[in-house]
N, C-alpha and C positions, 0 to 999 in steps of 0.2 A: 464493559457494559455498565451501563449509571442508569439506576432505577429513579425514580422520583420523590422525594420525602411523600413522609406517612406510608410508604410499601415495604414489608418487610422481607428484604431479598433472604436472609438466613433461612427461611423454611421456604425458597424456593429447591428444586431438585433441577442437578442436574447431570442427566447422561453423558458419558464421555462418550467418541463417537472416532473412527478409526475407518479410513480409505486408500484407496491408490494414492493419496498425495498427503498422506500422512495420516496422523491422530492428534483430535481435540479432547483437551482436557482441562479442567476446574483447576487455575493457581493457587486464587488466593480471593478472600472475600474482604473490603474494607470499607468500614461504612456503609454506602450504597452500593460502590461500586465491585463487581467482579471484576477479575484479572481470569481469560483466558489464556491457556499456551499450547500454540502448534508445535508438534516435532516432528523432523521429518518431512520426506518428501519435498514438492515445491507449489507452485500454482496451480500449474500446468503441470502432466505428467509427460515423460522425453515425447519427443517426437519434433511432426516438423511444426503445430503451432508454436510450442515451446521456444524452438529455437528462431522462426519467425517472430516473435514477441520479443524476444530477445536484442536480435538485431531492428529493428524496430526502433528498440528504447536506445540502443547502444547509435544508433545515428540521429535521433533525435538529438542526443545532448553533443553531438557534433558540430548542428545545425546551429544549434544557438550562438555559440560566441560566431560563425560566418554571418550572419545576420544583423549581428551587432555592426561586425566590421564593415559590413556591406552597406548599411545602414550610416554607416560614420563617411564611409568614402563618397556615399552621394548625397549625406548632408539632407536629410529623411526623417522624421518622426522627431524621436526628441533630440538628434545631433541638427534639427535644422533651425536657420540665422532668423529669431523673429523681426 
């Protein structure tokens, strides 16, 4: 998090904070910016969005390169002859 010159982040405060999908806490302070760090846990806690989000992401990036090639076989977008 980057504060804006002239805000003095040092005498802000801040609580750490601790859930089902982990605990947030103060790194490190430089300049303006904070450094927070998660540990623990994940986005999602198990279940079935979890694992739907999951699979989700995991065929998304499957899609891309057929798309490409699909895109290259019928000569479409930027594979096509200007």
């Amino acid at each position: 998090m980057t504060f804006p010159a002239g805000f003095a982040p040092s005498g802000a405060n801040f609580v750490s904070a601790t859930g089902p999908s982990g605990s947030l806490s103060l790194f490190s302070l430089v300049g303006q910016t904070y450094r927070f760090e998660r540990t623990g846990g994940a986005l999602f806690p198990p279940g079935q969005l979890r694992s739907e989000t999951s699979m989700g992401v995991l065929l998304s990036f499957m899609a891309a390169p057929l798309a490409f090639a699909a895109a290259r076989l019928l000569g479409v977008g930027r594979f096509s002859e200007r």
